[in-house]
N, C-alpha and C positions, 0 to 999 in steps of 0.2 A: 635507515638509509633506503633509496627507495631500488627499488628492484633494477637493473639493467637492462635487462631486457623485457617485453611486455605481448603478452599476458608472460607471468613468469612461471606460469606450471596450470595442471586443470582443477581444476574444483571435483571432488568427491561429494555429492547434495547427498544425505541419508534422512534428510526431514521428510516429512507429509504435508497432505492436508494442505494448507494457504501459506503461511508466513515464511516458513523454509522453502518452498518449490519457489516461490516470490522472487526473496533474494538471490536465488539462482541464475533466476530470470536476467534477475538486474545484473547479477556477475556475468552471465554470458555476453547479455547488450555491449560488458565492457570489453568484453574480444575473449574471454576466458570460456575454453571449453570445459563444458560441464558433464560429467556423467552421474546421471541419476539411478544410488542401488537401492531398491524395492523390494522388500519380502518376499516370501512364493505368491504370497494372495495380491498381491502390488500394493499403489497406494490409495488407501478406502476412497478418494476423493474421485476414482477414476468411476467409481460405480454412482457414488454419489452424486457428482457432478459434473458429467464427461465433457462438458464442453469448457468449464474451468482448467479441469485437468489438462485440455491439450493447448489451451492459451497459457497457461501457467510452465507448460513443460516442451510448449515447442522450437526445437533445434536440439534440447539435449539428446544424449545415448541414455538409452534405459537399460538397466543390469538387473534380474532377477539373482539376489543371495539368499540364502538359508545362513544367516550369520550365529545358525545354534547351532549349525555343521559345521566339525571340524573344515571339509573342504573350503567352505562359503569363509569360517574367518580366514585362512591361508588365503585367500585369493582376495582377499580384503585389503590386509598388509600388504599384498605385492603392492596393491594400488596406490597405498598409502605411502609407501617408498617413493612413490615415482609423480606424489601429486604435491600442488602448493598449499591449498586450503581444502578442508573436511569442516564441512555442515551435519550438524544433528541435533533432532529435537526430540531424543527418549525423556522417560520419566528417570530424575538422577537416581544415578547407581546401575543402571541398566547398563549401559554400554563395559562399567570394570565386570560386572557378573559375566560379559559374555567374552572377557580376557582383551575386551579392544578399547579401552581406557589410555585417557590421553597419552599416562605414563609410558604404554605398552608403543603407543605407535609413535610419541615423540623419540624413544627410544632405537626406534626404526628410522625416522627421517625428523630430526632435530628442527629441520627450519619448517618443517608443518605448520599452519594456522590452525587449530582444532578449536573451530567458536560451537558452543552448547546451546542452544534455545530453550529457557524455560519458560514455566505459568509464569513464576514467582522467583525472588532472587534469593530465597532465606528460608525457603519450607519445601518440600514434594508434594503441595497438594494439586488436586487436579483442576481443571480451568478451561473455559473458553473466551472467545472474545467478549459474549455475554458479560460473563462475569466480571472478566478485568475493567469492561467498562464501567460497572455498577456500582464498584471499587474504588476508580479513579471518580466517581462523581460525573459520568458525562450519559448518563441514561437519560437525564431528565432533558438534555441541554439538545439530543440529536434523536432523528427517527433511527434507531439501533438497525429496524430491518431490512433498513438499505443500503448500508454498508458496517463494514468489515473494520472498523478504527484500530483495537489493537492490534490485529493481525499486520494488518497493511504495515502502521508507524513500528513495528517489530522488525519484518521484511527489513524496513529500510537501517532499522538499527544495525539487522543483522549484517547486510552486506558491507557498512561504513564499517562495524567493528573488522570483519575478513579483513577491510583494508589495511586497517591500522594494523593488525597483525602482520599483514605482508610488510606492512615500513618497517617495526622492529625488528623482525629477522623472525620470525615463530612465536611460539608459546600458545596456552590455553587460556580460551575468555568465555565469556559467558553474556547473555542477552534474555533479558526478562522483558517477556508480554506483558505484564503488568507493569514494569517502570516505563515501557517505551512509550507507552499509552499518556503517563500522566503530563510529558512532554506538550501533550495536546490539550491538557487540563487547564488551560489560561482562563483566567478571570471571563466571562461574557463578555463581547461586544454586541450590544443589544439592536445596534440598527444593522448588522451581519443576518439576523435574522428571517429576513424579508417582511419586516414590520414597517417600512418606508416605500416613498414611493419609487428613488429612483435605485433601490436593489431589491429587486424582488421576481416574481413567475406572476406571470402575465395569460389570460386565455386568450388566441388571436383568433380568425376568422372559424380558423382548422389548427388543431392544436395546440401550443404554449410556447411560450419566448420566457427566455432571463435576462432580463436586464440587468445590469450592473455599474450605473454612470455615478459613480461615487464621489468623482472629483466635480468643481464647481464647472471648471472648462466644459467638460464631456456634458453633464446636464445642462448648461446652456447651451449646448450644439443641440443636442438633442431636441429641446424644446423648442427650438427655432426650427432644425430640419422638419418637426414632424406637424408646426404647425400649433403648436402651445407655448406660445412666449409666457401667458400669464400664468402659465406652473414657474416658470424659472427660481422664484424665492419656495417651493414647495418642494423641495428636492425629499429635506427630512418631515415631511411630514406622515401622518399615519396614514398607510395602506387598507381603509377601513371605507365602510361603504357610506358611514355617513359624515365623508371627507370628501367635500363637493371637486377637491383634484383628484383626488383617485380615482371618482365616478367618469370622470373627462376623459382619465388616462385610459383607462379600461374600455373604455367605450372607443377611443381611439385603434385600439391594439386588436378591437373586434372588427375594425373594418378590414385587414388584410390575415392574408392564413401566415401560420408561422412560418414557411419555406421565403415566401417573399417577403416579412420579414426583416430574416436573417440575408438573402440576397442584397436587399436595402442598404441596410447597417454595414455590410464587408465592403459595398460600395463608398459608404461615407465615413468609415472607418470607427464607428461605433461600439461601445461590449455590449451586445445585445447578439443571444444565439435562440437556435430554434431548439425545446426541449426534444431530445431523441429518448428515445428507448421507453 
């Protein structure tokens, strides 16, 4: 049944690092005040990565606990009485060793959501994104070092499981980085790629564009706006240099810088953006 009133209580976040502080993120975007409890040393990502850290953690409250202090658990429980969902991504077994196990705090506040984040759904071993992806088969398929797959598809697992936990009335679940990943493990779509011409990164004057004209509509507009009717039938063809359309397209796309561009395209209502970053 779904909650009456909304947000129905605060989120307790006690993950690290990416995927937990994530879905937090996302819980607050949903009006849920979030407070974030941190170690004495906080959370490593703050050192690691300070500018992740405060995009990932900004609007929360930050709590420094000693949760291996008697004090820090007492002041935990208070929380936990008084919250709707608890985030956490220890290694299992951790949280009953330190007496704050589901049992202990559903026994404090019944309709708690207590969702776990692990590597793995079925073992304690340790893990990162790396790995689950190498795992799930998608290493070969993506550049790894530019993004974050299982972390991210976890995040999202996580905060959707909170939900459902809130519609049942409580209880304990659990969310593995490694299943959330395989979600993303679909067969290739081989022209996704940018092995075609009309979805692929383009070099413009100054810069890079993504084009993206997938549909037959959009690449005929496109061909026409830009002044190449006789690509129209070349939409799929190879983005290879010794592909006399791609040599036209490309050559095209060097006449203006990316900013104008993308200027262009928002004008004619096109998916073509200027690559940032």
């Amino acid at each position: 049944m779904a909650p009456s009133a909304w947000p129905p209580g605060r989120v307790l976040d006690l993950t690290r690092l990416l995927p937990g502080p994530l879905a937090g993120k996302l819980l607050l975007g949903l009006g849920f005040p979030v407070l974030k409890v941190e170690p004495p040393g906080g959370d490593p990502l703050k050192a690691l990565a300070p500018e992740a850290y405060a995009f990932l953690n900004e609007g929360k409250e930050v709590l420094s606990l000693d949760l291996k202090a008697e004090e820090g658990r007492g002041r935990l429980l208070a929380l936990a009485r008084e919250s709707a969902l608890l985030l956490e991504s220890n290694r299992p077994g951790v949280m009953e060793r330190l007496g704050l196990g589901p049992e202990v705090l559903l026994a404090e506040n019944p309709r708690l959501v207590y969702v776990r984040l692990r590597g793995y759904p079925d073992t304690p071993d340790p893990g990162h994104d790396l790995t689950y992806l190498a795992e799930a088969g998608l290493l070969g398929r993506f550049p790894w070092k530019a993004f974050q797959f299982a972390d991210l598809a976890g995040a999202y697992a996580l905060a959707l499981t909170a939900l459902k936990g809130l519609l049942l009335g409580g209880g304990v679940y659990e969310v593995a980085l490694s299943e959330a990943v395989k979600a993303m493990a679909y067969p290739p779509i081989p022209f996704l790629d940018g092995s075609v011409l009309c979805y692929g990164v383009y070099p413009a004057k100054e810069g890079e564009v993504a084009l993206a004209a997938l549909e037959a509509h959009l690449w005929a507009r496109f061909c026409e706006k830009v002044g190449l009717s006789e690509l129209l039938h070349a939409a799929f063809s190879p983005a290879r240099e010794e592909n006399p359309a791609y040599r036209k397209l490309r050559a095209r796309f060097l006449e203006e810088t990316a900013e104008a561009w993308e200027a262009w395209a928002r004008a004619e209502g096109l998916p073509l953006r200027r690559v940032r970053g």
